[in-house]
N, C-alpha and C positions, 0 to 999 in steps of 0.2 A: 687562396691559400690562407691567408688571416683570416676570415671569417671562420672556416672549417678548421683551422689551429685554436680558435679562441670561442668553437660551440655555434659563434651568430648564425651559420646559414640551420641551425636548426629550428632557432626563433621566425624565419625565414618560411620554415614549412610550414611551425605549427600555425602562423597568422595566416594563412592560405586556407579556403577551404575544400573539406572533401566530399562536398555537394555542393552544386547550382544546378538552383531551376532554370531554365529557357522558356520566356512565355512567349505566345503566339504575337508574331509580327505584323500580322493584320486581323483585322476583323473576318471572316470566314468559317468555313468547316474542315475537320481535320482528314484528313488523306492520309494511309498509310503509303511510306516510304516504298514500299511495292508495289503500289498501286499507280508511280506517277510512268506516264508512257514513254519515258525515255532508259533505256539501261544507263546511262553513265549514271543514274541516281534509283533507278528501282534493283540494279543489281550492285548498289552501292559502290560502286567503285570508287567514288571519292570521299564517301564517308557513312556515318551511322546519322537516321537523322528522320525527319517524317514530312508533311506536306500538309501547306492550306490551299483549300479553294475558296480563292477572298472575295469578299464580297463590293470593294471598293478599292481602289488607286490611292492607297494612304501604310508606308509600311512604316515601324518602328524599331528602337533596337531591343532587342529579346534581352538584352543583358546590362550587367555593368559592364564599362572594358574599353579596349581603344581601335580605333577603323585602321583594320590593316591597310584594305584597299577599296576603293571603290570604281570598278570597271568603269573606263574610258566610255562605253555606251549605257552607265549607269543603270543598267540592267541587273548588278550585282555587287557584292557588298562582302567584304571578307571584316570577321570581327577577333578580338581577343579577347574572353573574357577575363578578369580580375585574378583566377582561378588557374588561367592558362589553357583551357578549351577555345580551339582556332574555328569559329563559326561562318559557314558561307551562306547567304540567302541568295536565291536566285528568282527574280521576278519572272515568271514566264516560263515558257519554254521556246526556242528559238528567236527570242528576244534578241539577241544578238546581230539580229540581220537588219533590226530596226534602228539600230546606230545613235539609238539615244533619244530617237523621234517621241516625244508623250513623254518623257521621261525629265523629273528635275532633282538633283543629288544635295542635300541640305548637310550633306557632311563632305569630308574630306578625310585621304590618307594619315592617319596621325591623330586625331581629334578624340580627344577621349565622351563615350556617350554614356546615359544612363537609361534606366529601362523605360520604354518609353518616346524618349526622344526619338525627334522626327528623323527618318534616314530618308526615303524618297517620297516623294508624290509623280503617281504616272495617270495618264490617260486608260483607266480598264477596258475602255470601250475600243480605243485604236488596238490593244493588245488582243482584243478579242478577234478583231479583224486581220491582223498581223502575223501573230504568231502560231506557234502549232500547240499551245494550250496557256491558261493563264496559271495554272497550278503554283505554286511559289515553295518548290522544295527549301529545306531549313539542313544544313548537314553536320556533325561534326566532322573536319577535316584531320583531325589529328586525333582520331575515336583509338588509334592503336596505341597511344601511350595514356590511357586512359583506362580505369576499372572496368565503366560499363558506359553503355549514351540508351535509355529508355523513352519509351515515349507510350503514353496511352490514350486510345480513343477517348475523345473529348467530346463530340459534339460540334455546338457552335463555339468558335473561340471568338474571345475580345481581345484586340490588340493591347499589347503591353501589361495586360492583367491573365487571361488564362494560363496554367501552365501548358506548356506544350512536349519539352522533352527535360529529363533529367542526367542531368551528366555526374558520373564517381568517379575521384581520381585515386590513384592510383598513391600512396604514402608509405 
C-alpha cells in the first residue's frame, strides 16, 4: 500500500525489463518445440519455449535470475529470471527414471545465477543409452502472463552465447 500511495512500485516496473533474451543452455542444434517427441512439451502444455540437441553433458544458465528448483534426480532445473520469466530446462526425455544416475547439480534451490554459470554436468552417453531421447527442451512456464516467448531457428547454438528464445513482458 505505501509504495503504490507514494508512486515506488512504479519505479519498480520501469527498472524491470520488457525484454530478455534466453541463450542456448548447451552447446547443440536448435529443435523446434514441436518437434520434441513428447506432447507434454511439443503440444506445449507447460509452456512456450523450443529445444536443443546437445552436443555434450555440460548445461548452463540461459539467464540472469535465481534457481527455483532443481529436481531431486537433477535432471531438471526451474529458473527466474530478473524480469520475472519462470524457466524450465529439462535434460532428456525420460530422464526421470534414471534417478540422478550421470548426473551432477552445481546449483541449488535459491542461488542466484548468471548467464553462463554452470547448472549441471551429465553423462551424454549413459542418457543416450537410458532415456527415450537426449533432446533438452527449454520452456517458459508462466508464457500466459507474458507478451510473447519467441524463439528462431538458429542452427548450431553455443552454450551461454547463442540466443535461443526471446521473451516480452507484458507492462
Amino acid at each position: 500500500m505505501f509504495k503504490k500511495l507514494f508512486g515506488l512500485d512504479k519505479k519498480e516496473e520501469q527498472d524491470k525489463p520488457t525484454e530478455e533474451i534466453i541463450v542456448a543452455v548447451s552447446n547443440g542444434t536448435w529443435v523446434s518445440i514441436e518437434d520434441v517427441p513428447d506432447p507434454t512439451f511439443s503440444q506445449k502444455m507447460i509452456g512456450e519455449g523450443a529445444a536443443i540437441e546437445p552436443t555434450d553433458g555440460h548445461v548452463v544458465s540461459p539467464v540472469a535470475g535465481e534457481i527455483l528448483q532443481v529436481f531431486p534426480t537433477k535432471h531438471a532445473i526451474g529458473i527466474r529470471t530478473v524480469g520475472g520469466a519462470e524457466i524450465l530446462i529439462h535434460i532428456g526425455l525420460e530422464t526421470v527414471g534414471m534417478d540422478g544416475e550421470g548426473f551432477t547439480a552445481h546449483v541449488k534451490a535459491g542461488d542466484t545465477v548468471g548467464v553462463g554459470d554452470a547448472l549441471v554436468d551429465y553423462d551424454l552417453e549413459l542418457v543416450k543409452e537410458k532415456a527415450a531421447s537426449t533432446l533438452i527442451p527449454i520452456v517458459v512456464t508462466n508464457h500466459e502472463e507474458l507478451d510473447s516467448v519467441t524463439s528462431e531457428p538458429a542452427g548450431a547454438l553455443q552454450a551461454g552465447i547463442t540466443p535461443h528464445l526471446t521473451v516480452k513482458f507484458k507492462r
